[in-house]
Structure formats: C-alpha cells, structure tokens
C-alpha atoms as an extended CHARMM CRD file, in Angstrom:
* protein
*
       232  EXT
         1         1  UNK       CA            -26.7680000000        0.5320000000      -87.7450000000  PROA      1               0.0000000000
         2         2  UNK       CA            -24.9920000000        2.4110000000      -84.4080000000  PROA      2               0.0000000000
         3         3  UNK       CA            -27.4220000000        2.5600000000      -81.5300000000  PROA      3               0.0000000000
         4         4  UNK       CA            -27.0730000000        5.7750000000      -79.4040000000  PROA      4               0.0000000000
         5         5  UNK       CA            -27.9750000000        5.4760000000      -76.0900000000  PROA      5               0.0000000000
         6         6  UNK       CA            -27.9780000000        8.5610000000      -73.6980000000  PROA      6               0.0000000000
         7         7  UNK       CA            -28.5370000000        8.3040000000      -69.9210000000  PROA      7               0.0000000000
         8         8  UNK       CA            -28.4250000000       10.2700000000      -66.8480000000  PROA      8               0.0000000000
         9         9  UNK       CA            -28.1380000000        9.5160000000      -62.8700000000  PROA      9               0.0000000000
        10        10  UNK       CA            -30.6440000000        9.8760000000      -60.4600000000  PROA      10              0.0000000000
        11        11  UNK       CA            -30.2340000000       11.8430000000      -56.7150000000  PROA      11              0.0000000000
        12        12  UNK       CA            -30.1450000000        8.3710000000      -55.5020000000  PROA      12              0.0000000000
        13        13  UNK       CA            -27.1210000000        7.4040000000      -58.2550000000  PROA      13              0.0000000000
        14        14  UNK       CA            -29.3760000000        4.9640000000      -59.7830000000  PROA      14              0.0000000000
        15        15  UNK       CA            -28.7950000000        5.1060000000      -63.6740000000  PROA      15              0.0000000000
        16        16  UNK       CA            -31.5200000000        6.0480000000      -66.0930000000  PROA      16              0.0000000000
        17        17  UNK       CA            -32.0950000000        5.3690000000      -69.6180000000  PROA      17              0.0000000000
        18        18  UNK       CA            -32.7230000000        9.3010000000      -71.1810000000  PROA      18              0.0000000000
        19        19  UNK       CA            -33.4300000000        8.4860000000      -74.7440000000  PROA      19              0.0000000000
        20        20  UNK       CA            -31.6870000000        6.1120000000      -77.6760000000  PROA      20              0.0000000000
        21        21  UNK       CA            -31.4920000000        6.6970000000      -81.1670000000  PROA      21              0.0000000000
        22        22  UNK       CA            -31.0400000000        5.0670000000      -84.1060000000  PROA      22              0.0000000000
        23        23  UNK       CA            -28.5050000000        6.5710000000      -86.6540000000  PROA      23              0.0000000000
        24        24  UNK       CA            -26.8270000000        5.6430000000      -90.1900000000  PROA      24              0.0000000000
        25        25  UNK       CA            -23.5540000000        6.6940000000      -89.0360000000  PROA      25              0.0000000000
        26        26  UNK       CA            -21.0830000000        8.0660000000      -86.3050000000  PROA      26              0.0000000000
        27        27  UNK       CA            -21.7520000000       11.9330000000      -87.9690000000  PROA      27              0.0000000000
        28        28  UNK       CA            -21.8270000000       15.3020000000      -86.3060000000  PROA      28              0.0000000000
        29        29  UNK       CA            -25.0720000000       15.6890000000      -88.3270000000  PROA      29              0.0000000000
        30        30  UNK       CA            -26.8610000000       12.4020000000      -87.2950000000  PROA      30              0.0000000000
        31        31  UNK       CA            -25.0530000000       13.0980000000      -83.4810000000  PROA      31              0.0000000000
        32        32  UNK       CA            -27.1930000000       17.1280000000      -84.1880000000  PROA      32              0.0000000000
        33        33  UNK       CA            -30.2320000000       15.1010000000      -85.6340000000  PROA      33              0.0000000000
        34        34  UNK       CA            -30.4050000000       13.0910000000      -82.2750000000  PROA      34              0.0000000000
        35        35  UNK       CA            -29.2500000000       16.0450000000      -79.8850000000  PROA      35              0.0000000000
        36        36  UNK       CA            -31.9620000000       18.2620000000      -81.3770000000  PROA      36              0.0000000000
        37        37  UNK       CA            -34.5710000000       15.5490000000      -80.2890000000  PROA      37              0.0000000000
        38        38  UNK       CA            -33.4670000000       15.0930000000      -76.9470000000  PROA      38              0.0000000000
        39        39  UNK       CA            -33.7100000000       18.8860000000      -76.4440000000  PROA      39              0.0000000000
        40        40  UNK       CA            -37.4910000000       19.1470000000      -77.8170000000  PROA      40              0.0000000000
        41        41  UNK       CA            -37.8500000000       16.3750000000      -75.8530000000  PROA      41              0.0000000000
        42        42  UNK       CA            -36.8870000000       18.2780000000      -73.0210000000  PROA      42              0.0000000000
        43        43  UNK       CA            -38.7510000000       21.6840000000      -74.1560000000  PROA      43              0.0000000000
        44        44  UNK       CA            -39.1390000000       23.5000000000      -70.8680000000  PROA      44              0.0000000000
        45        45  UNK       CA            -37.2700000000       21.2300000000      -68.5280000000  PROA      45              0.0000000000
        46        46  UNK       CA            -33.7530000000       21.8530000000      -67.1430000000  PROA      46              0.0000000000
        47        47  UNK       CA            -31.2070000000       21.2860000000      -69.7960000000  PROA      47              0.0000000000
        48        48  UNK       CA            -28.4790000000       18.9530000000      -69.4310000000  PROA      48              0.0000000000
        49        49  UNK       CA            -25.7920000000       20.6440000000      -67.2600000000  PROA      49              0.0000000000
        50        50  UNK       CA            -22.7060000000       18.1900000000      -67.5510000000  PROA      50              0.0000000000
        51        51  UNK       CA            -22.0090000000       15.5530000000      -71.1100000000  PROA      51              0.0000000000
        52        52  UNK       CA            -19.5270000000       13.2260000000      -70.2740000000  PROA      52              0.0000000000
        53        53  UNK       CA            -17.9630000000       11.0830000000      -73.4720000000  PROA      53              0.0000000000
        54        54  UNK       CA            -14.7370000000        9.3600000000      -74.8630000000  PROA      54              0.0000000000
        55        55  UNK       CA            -13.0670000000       11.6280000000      -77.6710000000  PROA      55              0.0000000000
        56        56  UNK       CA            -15.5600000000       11.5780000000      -80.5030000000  PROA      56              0.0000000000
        57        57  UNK       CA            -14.9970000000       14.2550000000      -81.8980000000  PROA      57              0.0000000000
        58        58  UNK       CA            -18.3070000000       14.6100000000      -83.9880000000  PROA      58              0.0000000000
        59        59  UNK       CA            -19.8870000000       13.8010000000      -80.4880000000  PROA      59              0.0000000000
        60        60  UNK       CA            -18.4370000000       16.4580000000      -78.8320000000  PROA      60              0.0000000000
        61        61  UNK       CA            -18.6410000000       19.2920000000      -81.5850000000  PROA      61              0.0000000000
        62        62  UNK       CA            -22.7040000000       18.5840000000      -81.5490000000  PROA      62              0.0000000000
        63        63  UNK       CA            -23.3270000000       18.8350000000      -77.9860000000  PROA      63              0.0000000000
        64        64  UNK       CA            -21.2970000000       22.1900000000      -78.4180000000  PROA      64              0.0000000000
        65        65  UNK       CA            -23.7000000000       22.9160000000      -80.9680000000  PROA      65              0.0000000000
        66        66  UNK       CA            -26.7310000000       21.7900000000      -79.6670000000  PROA      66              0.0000000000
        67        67  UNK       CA            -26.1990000000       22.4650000000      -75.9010000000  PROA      67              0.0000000000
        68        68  UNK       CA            -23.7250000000       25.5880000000      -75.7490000000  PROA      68              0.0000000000
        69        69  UNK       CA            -24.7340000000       26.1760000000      -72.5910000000  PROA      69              0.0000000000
        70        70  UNK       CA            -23.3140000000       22.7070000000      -70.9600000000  PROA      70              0.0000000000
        71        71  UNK       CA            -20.0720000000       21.3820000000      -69.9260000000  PROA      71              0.0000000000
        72        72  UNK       CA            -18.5230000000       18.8190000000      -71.4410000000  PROA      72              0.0000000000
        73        73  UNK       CA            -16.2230000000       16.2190000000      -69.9690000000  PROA      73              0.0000000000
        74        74  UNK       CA            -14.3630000000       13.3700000000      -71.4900000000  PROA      74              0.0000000000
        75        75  UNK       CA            -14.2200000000        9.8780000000      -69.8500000000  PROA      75              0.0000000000
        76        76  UNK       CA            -10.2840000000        9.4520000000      -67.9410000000  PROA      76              0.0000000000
        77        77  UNK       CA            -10.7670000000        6.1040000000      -68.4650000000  PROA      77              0.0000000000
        78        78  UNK       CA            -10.8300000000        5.7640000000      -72.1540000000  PROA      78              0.0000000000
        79        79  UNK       CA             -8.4400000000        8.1000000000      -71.8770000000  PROA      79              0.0000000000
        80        80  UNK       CA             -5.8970000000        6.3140000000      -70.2160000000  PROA      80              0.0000000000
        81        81  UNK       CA             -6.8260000000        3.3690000000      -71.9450000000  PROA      81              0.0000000000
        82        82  UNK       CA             -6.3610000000        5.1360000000      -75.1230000000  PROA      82              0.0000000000
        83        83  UNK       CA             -2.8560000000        6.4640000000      -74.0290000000  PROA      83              0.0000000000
        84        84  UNK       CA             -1.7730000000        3.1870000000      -72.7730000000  PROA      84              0.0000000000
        85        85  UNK       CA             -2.2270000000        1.8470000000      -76.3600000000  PROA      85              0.0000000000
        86        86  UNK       CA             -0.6750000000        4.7310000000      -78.1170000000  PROA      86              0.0000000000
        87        87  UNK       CA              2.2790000000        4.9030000000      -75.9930000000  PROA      87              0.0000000000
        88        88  UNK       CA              3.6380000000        1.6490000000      -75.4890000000  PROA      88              0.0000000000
        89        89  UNK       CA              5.0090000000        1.1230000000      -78.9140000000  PROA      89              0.0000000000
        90        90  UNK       CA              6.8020000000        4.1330000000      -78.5630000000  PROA      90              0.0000000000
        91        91  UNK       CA              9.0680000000        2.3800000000      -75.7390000000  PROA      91              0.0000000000
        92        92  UNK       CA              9.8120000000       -0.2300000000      -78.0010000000  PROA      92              0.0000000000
        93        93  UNK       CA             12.1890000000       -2.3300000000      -75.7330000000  PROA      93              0.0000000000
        94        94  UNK       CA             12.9010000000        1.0430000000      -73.0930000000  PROA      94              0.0000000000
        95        95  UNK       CA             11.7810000000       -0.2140000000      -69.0160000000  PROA      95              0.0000000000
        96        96  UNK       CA             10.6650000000        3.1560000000      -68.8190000000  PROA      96              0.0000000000
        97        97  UNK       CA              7.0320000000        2.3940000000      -70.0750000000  PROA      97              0.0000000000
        98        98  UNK       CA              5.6510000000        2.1060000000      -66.3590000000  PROA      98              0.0000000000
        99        99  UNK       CA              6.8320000000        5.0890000000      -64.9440000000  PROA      99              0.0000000000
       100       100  UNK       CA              5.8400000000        6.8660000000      -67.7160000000  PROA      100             0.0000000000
       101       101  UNK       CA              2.5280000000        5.2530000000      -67.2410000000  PROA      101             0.0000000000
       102       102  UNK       CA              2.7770000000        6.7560000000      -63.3500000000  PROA      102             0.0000000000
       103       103  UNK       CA              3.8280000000       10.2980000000      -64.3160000000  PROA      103             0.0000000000
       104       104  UNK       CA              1.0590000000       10.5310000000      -66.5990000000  PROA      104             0.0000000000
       105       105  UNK       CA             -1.9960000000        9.3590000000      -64.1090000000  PROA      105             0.0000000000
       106       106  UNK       CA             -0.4240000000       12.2140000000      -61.9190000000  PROA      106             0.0000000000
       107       107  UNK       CA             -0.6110000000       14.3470000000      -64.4300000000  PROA      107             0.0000000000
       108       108  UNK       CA             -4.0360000000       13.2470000000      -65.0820000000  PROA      108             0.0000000000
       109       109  UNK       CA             -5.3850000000       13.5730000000      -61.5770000000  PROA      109             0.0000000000
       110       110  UNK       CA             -3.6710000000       16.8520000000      -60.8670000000  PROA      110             0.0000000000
       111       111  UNK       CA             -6.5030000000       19.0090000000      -58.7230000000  PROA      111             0.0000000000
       112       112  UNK       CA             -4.4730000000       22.6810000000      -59.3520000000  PROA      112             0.0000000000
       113       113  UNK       CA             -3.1540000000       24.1520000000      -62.2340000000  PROA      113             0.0000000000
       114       114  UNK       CA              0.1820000000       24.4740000000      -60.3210000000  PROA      114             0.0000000000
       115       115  UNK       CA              0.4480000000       21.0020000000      -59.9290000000  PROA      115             0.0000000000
       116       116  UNK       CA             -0.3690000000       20.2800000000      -62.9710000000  PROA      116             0.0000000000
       117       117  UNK       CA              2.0100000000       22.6660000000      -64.4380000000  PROA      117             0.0000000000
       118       118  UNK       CA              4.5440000000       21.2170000000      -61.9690000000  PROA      118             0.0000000000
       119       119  UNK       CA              3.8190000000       17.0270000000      -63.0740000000  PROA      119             0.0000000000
       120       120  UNK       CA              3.6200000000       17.8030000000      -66.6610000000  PROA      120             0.0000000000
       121       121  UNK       CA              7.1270000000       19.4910000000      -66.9070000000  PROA      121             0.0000000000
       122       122  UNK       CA              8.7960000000       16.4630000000      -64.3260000000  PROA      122             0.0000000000
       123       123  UNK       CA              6.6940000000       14.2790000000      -67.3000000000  PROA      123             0.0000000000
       124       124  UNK       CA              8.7220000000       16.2250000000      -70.0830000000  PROA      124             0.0000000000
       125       125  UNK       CA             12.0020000000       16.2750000000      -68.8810000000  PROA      125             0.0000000000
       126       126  UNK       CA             12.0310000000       12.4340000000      -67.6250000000  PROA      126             0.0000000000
       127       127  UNK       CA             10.5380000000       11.5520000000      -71.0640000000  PROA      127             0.0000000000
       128       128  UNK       CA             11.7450000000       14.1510000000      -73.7360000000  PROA      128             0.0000000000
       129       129  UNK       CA             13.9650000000       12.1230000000      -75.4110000000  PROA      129             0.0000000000
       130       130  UNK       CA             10.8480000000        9.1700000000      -76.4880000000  PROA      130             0.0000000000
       131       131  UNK       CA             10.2190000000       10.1910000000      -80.0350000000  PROA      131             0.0000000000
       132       132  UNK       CA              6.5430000000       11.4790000000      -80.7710000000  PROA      132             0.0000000000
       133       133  UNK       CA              5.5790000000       10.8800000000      -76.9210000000  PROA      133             0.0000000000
       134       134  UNK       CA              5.1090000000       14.6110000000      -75.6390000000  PROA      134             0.0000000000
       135       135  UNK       CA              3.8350000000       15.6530000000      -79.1320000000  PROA      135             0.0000000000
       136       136  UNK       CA              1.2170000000       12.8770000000      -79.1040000000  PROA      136             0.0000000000
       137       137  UNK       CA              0.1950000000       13.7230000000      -75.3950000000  PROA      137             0.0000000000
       138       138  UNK       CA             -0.1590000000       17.6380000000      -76.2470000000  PROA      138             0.0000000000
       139       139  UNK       CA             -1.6320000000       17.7440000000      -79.3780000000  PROA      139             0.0000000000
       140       140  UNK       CA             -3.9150000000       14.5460000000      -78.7840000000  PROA      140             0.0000000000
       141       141  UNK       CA             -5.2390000000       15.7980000000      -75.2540000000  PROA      141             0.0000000000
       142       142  UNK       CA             -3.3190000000       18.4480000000      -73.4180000000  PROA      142             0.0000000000
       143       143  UNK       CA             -3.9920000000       21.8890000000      -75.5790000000  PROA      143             0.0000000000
       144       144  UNK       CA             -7.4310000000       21.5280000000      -76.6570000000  PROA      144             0.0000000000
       145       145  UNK       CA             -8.8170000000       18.8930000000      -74.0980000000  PROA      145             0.0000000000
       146       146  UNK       CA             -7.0780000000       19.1810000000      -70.6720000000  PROA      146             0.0000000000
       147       147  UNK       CA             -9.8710000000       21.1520000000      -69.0950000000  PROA      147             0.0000000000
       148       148  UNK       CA            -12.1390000000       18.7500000000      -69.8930000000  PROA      148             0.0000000000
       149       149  UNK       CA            -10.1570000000       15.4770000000      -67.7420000000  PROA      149             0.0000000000
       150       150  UNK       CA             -8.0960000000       17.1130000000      -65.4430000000  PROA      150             0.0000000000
       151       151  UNK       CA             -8.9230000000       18.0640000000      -62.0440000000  PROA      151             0.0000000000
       152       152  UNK       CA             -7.5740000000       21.3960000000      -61.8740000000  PROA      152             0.0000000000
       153       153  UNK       CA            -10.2350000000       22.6310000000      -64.1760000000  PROA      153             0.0000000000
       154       154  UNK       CA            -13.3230000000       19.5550000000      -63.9550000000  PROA      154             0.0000000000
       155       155  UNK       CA            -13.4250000000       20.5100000000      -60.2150000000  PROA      155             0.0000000000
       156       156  UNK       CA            -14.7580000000       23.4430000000      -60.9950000000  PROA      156             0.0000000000
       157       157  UNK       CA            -18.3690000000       21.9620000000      -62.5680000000  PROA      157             0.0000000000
       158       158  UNK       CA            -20.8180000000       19.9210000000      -60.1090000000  PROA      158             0.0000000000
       159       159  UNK       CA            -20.3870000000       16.7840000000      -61.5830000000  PROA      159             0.0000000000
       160       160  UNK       CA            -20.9940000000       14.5900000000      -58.4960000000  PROA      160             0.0000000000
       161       161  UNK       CA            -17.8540000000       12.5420000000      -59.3450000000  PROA      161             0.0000000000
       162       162  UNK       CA            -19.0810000000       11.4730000000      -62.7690000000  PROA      162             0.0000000000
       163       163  UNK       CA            -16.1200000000       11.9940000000      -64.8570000000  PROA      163             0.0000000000
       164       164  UNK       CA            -16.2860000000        9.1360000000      -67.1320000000  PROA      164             0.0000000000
       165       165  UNK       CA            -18.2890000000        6.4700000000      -69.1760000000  PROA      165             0.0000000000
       166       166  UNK       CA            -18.9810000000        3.7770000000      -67.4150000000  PROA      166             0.0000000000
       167       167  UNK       CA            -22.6840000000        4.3030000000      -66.4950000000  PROA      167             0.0000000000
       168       168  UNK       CA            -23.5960000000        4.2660000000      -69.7870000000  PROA      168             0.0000000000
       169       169  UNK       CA            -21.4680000000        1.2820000000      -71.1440000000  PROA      169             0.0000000000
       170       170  UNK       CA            -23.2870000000       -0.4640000000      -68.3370000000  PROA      170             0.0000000000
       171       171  UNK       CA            -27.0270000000       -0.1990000000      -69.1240000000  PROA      171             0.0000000000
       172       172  UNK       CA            -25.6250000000       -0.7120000000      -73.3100000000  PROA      172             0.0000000000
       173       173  UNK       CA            -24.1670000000       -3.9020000000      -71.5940000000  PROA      173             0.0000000000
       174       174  UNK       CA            -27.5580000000       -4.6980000000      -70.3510000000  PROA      174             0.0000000000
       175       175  UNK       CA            -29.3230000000       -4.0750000000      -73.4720000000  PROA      175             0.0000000000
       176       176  UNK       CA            -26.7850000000       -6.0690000000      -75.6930000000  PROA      176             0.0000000000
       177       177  UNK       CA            -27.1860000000       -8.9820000000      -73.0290000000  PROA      177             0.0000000000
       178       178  UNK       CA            -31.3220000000       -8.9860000000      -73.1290000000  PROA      178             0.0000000000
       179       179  UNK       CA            -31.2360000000       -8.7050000000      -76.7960000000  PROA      179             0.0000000000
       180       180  UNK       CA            -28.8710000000      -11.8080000000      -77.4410000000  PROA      180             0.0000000000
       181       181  UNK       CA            -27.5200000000      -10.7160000000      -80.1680000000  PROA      181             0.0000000000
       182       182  UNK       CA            -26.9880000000       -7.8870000000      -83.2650000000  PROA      182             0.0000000000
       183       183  UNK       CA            -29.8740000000       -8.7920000000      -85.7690000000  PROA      183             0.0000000000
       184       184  UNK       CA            -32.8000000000       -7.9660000000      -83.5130000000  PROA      184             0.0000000000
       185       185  UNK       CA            -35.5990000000       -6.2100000000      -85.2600000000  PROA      185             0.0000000000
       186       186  UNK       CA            -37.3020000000       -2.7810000000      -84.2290000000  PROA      186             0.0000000000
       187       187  UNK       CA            -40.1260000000       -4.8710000000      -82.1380000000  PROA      187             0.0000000000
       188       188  UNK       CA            -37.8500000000       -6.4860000000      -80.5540000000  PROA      188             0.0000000000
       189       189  UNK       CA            -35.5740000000       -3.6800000000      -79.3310000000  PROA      189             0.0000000000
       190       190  UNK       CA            -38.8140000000       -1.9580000000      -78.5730000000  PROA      190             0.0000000000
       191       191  UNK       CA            -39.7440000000       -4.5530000000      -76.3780000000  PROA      191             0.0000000000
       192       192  UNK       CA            -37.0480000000       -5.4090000000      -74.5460000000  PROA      192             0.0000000000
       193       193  UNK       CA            -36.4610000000       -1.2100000000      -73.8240000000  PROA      193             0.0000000000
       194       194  UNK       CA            -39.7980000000       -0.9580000000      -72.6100000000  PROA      194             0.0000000000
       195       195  UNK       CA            -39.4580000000       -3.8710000000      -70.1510000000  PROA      195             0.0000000000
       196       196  UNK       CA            -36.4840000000       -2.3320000000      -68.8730000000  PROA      196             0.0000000000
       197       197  UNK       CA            -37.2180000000        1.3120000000      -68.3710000000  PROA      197             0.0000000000
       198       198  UNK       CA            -39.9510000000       -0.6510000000      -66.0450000000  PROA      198             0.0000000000
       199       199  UNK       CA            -37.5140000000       -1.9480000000      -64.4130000000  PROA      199             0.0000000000
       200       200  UNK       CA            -35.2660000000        0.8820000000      -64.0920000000  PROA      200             0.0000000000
       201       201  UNK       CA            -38.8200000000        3.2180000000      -62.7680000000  PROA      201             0.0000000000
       202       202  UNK       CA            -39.3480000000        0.4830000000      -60.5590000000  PROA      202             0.0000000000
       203       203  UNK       CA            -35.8870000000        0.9430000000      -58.6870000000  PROA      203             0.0000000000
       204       204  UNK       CA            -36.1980000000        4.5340000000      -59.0140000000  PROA      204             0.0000000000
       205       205  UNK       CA            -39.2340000000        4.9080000000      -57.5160000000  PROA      205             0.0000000000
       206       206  UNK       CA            -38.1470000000        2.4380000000      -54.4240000000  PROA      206             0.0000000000
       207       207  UNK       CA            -35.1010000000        4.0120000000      -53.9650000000  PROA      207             0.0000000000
       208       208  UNK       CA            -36.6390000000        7.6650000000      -53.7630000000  PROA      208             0.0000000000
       209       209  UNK       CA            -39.1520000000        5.9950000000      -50.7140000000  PROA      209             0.0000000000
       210       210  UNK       CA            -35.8370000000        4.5850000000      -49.2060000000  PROA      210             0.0000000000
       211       211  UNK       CA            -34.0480000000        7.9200000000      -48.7840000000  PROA      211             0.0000000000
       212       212  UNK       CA            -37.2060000000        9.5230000000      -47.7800000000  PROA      212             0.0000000000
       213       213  UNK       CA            -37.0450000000        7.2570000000      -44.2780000000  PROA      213             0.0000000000
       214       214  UNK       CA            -33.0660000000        6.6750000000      -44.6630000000  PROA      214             0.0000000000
       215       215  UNK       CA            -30.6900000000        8.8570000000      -43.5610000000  PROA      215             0.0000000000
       216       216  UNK       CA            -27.0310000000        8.3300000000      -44.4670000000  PROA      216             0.0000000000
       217       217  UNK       CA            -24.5890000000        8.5510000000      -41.7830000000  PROA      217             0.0000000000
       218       218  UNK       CA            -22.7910000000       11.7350000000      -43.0560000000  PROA      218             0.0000000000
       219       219  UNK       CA            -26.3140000000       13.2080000000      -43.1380000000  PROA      219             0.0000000000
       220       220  UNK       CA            -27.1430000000       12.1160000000      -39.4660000000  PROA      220             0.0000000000
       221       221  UNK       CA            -25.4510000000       16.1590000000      -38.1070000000  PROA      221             0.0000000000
       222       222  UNK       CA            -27.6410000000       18.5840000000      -36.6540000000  PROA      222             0.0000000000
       223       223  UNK       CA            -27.1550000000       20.7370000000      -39.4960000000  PROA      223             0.0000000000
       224       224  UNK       CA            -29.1530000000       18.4460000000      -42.1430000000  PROA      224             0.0000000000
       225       225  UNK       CA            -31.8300000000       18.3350000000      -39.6330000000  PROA      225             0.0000000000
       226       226  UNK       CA            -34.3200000000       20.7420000000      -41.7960000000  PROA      226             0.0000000000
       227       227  UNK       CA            -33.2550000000       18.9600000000      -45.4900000000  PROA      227             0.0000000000
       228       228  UNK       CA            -34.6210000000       15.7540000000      -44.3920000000  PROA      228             0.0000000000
       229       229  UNK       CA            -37.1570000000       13.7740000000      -46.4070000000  PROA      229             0.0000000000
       230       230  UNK       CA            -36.5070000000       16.9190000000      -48.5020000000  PROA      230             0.0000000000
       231       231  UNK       CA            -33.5870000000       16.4400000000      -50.2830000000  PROA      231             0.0000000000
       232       232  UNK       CA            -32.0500000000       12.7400000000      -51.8790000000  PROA      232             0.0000000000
C-alpha cells in the first residue's frame, strides 16, 4: 500500500515532515481524500503557498482541486531525468543525443520568455528532423506544463529556490532506511515516525536558537540591522 509523505522547509531550510498518509492507490480521489486532511489539518493556518511534484498527473489535478489558491511546480529533475529516458531511443545510432541533451537544459533554465522563445526555436530547427522528438517535448511538457519548470514563469512565485523533489525523497529515504524493510506493520511505522519527528523538532528548535545569535554574512549590512533576532 503507497505511503504519501508530504513535507515542508523551515526559515532555517531544515526539512519537516507535514503529514503522511496511507492510500489504496495512486488516485486523484485517494490524492483529494489525503489533501482534504491536510487542509482541516491546517483549519485556520496559512495554506500551502507553493506544491512542488514530478508529473503525476492525479497529484497535480487534486492539489488544483483542493488548494486552488497555490502554485504548483514540477520537479526539473525528474524532468530531465524523464526526458533523458524518452529521448535517447529516438537517436538511435545519431551523435547528436548530447547536444540535444544541452539545448534542452537551456531551454529548461531559460529565466525570460524571450529567451525561452529564442532556445526553443534554435532546439527545433537543430533537431526537427528526429522523428517524435519536438512532438514528445511539446505535448509531454511544453504547452500545458512549461510555466510550471521554466524560469521565465517559476521566477515569478517565492519559492526560495525549491523547484524540485529532492527534500522529500530524502526524509522517504530516511524512513525506508529506519524501517528496514516493506512489511512493517502500523506500530511499527508509528513508532519509528514518532521518533523521528523528535528528531526533526529537536533540530528545528536548535537551529531557530542558532539564527537568533547568528548572523549570516550577507545579513551582517547596516540595513538588516532592525530584522535581527527577528527574522530567520
């Protein structure tokens, strides 16, 4: 049975379990089911203002449901991952594969929508004649998902730089590695997820008392004078 875990990052970028969830399947209902809890959970609190995910797509069409109000960005490095898979075969025994590879990461990391505009049609005419590839890449990503993974548009929502997936396959990492293996039972995944929230409080709470007394040296201006011990 899929275990969903859900976390968030602290003003200190420390990483923080925000809820898990047991569900039968990968569905946009169980993904609603779970969403709706984590918003009662919430009640009055601050909603979550930025998702970031790989291209689920009943993942992504419940958080629209359940969170309207949030963005929603999808992880560049599954992407890429995703892409690199997808696309190789198409080069069959064509040299052209890493190039291709290049012209894409600069189209992926294009912060304007004139350079992007620019990258994608240097992309198209280099590679136009690779059957399938510029279909794949705009009907896959580019019409309905761009402004979720490029810069041009993610630049535009405060996401502190967290623009893909890796936090949480980190602390799922974690869990996996305390549990030892698949066929734990509910007491023991209750356990083990109560011992380490401690310890994730624990570092919380120590780094919050650190930046209280610690000031970074970009911070050390004149002009952050007031804001200290104020603001992480």
């Amino acid at each position: 049975m899929p275990l969903l875990e859900i976390v968030g990052i602290t003003s200190t970028h420390l990483t923080f379990s925000v809820g898990f969830a047991f569900i039968s399947s990968e569905s946009h209902a169980n993904y609603v089911w779970a969403l709706e809890n984590l918003r009662s959970i919430l009640d009055r609190w601050p909603k979550p203002d930025v998702f970031v995910t790989d291209r689920d797509l009943a993942l992504i069409s419940a958080i629209e449901e359940v969170f309207p109000s949030s963005s929603h960005l999808l992880c560049s490095w599954h992407i890429n991952i995703v892409v690199l898979a997808k696309t190789k075969k198409m080069f069959g025994e064509n040299d052209g594969f890493a190039r291709f590879m290049d012209r894409w990461t600069s189209v992926m990391y294009a912060n304007s929508d004139a350079l992007f505009e620019v990258r994608m049609n240097d992309l198209r005419c280099e590679f136009g004649n690779v059957k399938g590839l510029t279909e794949y890449l705009d009907n896959t990503w580019l019409k309905n998902y761009k402004e979720k993974f490029v810069p041009a548009w993610t630049n535009r929502i405060m996401h502190f730089g967290e623009t893909t997936t890796q936090r949480v396959e980190s602390a799922h990492s974690i869990l996996k590695l305390h549990l030892g293996n698949s066929q734990a039972n509910f007491e023991t995944l209750w356990n083990v997820v109560d011992d380490l929230l401690k310890i994730q409080h624990n570092n919380i709470k120590a780094s919050f008392e650190l930046s209280l007394n610690v000031v970074q040296h970009e911070y050390i201006d004149e002009l952050y004078r007031r804001l200290r011990g104020y603001v992480s």
